[in-house]
N, C-alpha and C positions, 0 to 999 in steps of 0.2 A: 509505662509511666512517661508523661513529657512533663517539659515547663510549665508550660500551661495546666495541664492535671495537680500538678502539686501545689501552683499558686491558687486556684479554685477550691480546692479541697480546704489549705489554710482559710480562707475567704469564708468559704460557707460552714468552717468549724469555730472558727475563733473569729469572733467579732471584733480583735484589736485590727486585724487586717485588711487596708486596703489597696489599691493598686493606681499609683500616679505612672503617669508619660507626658515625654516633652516630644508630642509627634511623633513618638518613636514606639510602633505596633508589629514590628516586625516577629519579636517572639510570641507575643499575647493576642494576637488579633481575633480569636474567639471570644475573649474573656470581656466584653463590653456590654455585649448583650446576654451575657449571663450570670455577669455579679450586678450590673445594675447600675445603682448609685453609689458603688463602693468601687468605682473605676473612676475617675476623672483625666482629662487630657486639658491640659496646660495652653497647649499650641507649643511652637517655636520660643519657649521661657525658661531656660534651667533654672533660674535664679529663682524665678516664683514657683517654681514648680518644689525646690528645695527647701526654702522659705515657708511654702506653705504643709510640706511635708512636716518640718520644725512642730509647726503650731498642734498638726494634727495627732505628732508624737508627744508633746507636752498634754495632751488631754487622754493620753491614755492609746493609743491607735500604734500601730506598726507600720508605717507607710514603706511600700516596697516602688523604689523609683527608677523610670526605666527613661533612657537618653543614649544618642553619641558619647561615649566613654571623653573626647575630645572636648566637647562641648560642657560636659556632666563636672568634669575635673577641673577645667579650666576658667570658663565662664562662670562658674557657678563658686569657683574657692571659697572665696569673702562668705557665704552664703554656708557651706558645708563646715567651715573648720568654725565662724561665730556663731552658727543658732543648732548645728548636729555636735559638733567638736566639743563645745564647749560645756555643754551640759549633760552630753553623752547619749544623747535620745537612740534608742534603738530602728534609727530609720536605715535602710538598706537602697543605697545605693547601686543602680543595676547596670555598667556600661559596653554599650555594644561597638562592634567592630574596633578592638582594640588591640595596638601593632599591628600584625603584618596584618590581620583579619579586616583592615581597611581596606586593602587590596588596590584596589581600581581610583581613592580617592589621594587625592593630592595630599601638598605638607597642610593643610586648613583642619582636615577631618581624621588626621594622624596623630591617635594617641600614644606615643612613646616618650612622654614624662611624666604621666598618669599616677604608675607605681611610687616615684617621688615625690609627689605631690601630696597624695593621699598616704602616703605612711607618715609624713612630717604630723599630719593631724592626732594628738595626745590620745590617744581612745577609740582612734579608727581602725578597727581590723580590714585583710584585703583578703581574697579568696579569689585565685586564679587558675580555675581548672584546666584541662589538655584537652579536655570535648567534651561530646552532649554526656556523655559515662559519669565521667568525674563530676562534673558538673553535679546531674542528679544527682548522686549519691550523696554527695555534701551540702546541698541545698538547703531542707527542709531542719537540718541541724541550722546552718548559721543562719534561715531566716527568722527563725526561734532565740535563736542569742542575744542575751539583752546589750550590746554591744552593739555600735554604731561598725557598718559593712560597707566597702567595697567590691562589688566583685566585677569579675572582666567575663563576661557571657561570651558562651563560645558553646554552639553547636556542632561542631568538626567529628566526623566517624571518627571512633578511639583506634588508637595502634594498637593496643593493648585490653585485657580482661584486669577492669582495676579492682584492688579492694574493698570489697566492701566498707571490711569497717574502715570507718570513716571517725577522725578523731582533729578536734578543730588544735591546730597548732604542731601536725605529728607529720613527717613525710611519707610520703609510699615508696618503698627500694622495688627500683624496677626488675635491676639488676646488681651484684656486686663486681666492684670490678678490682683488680691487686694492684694494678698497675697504673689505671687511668679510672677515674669517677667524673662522669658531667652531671652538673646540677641543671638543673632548668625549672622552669613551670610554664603551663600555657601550652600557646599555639604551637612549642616549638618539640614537643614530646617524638613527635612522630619522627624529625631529623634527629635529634640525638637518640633513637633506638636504630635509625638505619647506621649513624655514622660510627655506633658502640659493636655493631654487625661486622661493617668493614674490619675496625681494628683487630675487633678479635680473630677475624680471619686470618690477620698479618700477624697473630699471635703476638697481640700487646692486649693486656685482661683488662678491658672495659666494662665499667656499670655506670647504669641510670638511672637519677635520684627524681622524683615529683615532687614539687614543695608540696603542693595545692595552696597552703596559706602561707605567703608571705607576712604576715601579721599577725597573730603571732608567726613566729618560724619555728621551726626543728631546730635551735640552736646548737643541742644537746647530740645530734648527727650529723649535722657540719662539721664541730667541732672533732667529732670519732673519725669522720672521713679525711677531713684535711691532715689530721695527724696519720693517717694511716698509710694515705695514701700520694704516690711518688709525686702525682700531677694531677689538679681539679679542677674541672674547664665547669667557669661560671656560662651558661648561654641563654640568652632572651633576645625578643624583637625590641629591646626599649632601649633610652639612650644608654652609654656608658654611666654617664651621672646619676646618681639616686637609686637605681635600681639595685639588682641580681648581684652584682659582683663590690658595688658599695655596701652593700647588709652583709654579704660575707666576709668582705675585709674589715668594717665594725668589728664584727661578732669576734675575727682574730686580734686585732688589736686591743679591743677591751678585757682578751680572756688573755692576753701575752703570748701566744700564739706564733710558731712560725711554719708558712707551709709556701707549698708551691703552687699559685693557683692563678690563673689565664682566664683572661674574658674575651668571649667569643659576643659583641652586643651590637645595634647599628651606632655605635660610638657617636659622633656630632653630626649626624645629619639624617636627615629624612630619605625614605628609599623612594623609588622610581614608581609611581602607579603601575601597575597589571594585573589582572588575572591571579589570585594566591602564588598559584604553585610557580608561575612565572615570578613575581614579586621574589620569593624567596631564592629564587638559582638563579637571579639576576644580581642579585645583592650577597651572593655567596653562602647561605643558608640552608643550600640543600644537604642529605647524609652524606655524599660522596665529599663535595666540598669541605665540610664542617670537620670530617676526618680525616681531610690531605693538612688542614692546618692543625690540627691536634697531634698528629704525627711528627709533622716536622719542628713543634715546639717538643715536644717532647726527646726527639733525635736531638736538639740544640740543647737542654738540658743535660743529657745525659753526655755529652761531650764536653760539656764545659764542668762535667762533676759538681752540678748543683744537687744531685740526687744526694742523698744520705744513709 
């Protein structure tokens, strides 16, 4: 099963389904010539492409819409949060190359406020898998959800044999860890199982958590883990702002909450273009990296007796 097979299938089984792009065919490029006129291409327009998505969800239709995650969130806001936000329409939002999965593109086509942006909207769910795995597996659930979607498309080979069951708002425990728990979603799964390897080798008990939806979230095991456990490293490609480690600190201070919990994010700025896997060990995000600074925040705790 790929991408493409599942949005086909929806397509030629449920008639609410159609498939909008803003020039962006990189996942779908089969799918023109063979759903027909239930594919439309926009050009270079998120706005209208959004807009007109609105209209075709107000009559009834499920528009599943594909862009620059960058361009999808940003250009298009005014457009997402007043004709999808506000009345709730179940259009689905589809954005590509999002964080470090830009790679090679500048700060222009770098979506790392994305998650902030789109979770401010009242009724917007996000759905942020770790690769093509997760991804399918949760798919053909949220594009069915009558809830208006975000999600961050990502093709990347999985680290990992994920869960099946798939449960919209539930995380996947990768691992448990006694000592140390990183949270993540996304691109960044595959560094926090390498750098949850190191520790445990150093015999510090590391686990790793998969949101997949940020939107809803796992509140309900945040909450179990940050109580439980000594240190919980927030990690994602997106700013420090709005993201990963703002929805955790929320969730603790609205539930009274006190825990000990580190963000590991590209804090205020944009990383360096290259290559992924360069991108990431440039900008300090490889497993090796990511668990020399988890360690030594952890060593600085435990010497200054913030453990309990």
């Amino acid at each position: 099963m790929t991408y493409e097979n599942i949005l086909r299938n929806l397509v030629n089984t449920d008639e609410r389904f159609i498939v909008l792009t803003a020039e962006n065919r990189a996942a779908i490029r089969n799918l023109p010539e063979e759903i027909k006129d239930k594919f439309i291409d926009v050009g270079i327009s998120e706005q209208t492409m959004v807009g007109m998505a609105a209209g075709l969800a107000k009559r009834g239709r499920i528009p599943v819409c594909h862009a620059l995650s960058a361009f999808l969130t940003m250009r298009a806001f005014e457009f997402i949060r007043t004709d999808i936000g506000i009345p709730g329409y179940p259009v689905k939002l589809v954005g590509a190359v999002a964080g470090f999965l830009s790679e090679a593109n500048g700060p222009t086509h770098q979506a790392l406020e994305d998650i902030s942006l789109m979770r401010t909207i009242p009724g917007m769910n996000i759905f942020c898998p770790s690769d093509i795995e997760d991804m399918l597996i949760g798919l053909k659930q949220v594009l069915l959800d009558r809830n208006p979607w975000y999600i961050r498309y990502n093709n990347l080979l999985p680290p990992v044999n994920h869960e099946k069951d798939f449960h919209i708002g539930k995380a996947e425990i990768i691992s448990v860890g006694y000592e140390i728990n990183i949270i993540t979603f996304g691109t960044l799964l595959r560094q926090a199982m390498e750098a949850s390897e190191i520790l445990n080798s150093k015999r510090r008990l590391t686990g790793v958590i998969n949101l997949r939806t940020l939107k809803p979230i796992d509140e309900e095991l945040i909450l179990k883990t940050c109580t439980s456990s000594p240190l919980v490293i927030t990690l994602e490609d997106h700013f420090l702002t709005g993201g990963l480690f703002s929805i955790v600190s929320e969730i603790l201070v609205k539930n009274r909450v006190m825990a000990n919990v580190f963000p590991i994010s590209l804090k205020n700025k944009w990383f360096k273009p290259s290559l992924l896997n360069d991108a990431i060990s440039y900008e300090g995000f490889d497993g090796e990296n990511i668990a020399k600074i988890i360690l030594a925040e952890f060593n600085k705790q435990v010497h200054s007796s913030v453990f309990f």
